[in-house]
N, C-alpha and C positions, 0 to 999 in steps of 0.2 A: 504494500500500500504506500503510496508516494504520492507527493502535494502537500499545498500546505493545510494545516488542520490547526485549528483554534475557538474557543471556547467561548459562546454568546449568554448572555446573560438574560434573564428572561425582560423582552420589553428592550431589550436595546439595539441599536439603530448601525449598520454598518453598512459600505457603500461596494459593489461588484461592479466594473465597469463602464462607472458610472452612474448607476442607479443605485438608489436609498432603498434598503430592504429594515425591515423589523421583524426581530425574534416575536414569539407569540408566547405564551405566561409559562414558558418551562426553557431552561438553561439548551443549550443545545450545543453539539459539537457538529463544526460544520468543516468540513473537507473541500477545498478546491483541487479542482482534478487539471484543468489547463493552466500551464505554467504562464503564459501571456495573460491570466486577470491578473488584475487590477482591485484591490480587496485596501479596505480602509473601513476600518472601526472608528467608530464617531467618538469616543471617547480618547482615540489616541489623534484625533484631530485637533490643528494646531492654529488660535483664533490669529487674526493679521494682528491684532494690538501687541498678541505675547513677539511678533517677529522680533528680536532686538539683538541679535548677534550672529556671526555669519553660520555656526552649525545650525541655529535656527532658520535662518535665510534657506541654508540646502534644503534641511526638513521642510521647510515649508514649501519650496520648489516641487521638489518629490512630491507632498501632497496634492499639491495643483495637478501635478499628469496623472496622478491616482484616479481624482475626480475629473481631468477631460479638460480642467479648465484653463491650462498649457498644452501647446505642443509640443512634443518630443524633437523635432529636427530646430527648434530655435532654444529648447530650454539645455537641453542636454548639453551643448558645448558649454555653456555659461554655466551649468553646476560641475562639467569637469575641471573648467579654468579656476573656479573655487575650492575646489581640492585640492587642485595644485597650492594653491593658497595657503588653503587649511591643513597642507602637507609640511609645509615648512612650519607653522606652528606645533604642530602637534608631533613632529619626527623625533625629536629631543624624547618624550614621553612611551612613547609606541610607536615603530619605526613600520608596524602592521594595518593600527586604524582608519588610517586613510584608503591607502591601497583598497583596504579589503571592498570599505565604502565605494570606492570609485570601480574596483568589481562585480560588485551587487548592481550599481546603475548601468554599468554597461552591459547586463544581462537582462534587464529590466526588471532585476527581483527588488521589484519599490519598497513590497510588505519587509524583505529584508534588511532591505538598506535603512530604515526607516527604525525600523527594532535595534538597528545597530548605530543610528546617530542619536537618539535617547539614551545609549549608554556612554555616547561620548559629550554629551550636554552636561553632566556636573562636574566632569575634567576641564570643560570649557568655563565654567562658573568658575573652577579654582583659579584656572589661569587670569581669568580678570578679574579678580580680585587681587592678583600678586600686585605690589608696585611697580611700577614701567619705568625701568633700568635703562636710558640710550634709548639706540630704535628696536628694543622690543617690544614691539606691539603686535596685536591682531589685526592683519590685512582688515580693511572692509569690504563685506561680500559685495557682490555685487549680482545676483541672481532674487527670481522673483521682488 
């Protein structure tokens, strides 16, 4: 059994393709079988006000193709050129999490790459919070 599989809560709201779907009053495990959906949980949806840092910028890029509401041939180089970005910052730390990210996107596994920049948004909180040493800073994104 292969795809991805995750775990609906009774009454909650997730997006296939595009379309808004709702669980019905019992938890449910739901399986996607085609590797090219497009699957977003509304609760791991990211609103425009919280945007304010460039991992947040790519996640929220990412969510826009999730939902349809980007194109892929105009978004994708602007969130690879942010990687690259978010490469130099984050190479020092994990010489792995960017790569991996920018492997996820260019296979179009959003639900992954997405699950994997939520774990790199409180590394990203540490890093701005450190005091800004010279030119250590965080690029600014520049996607979505």
């Amino acid at each position: 059994m292969s795809g991805l599989v995750f775990k609906i809560a009774p009454g909650e709201r997730f997006i296939v393709n595009g379309a808004t779907l709702e669980n019905g009053d019992k938890p449910a495990r739901i399986r996607v079988v085609e590797g090219d959906a497009r699957v977003l949980r509304c609760r791991d949806a990211m609103r425009p006000e919280e945007v304010d840092t460039p991992v947040k910028q790519v996640y929220y890029a990412i969510q826009l193709l999730v939902t349809g509401d980007l194109k892929e041939e105009t978004t994708l180089p602007a969130i690879d050129a942010e990687c690259a970005r978010l490469e130099d910052a984050f190479g020092h730390i994990d010489g792995d999490l960017i790569p991996v990210l920018r492997s996820m996107v260019e296979r179009g596994n959003y639900y992954s790459a997405m699950c994997h920049l939520r774990q790199i948004l409180p590394i990203e909180a540490e890093l701005l919070a450190l005091p800004v040493r010279g030119s250590m800073r965080m690029p600014e994104a520049k996607v979505a």
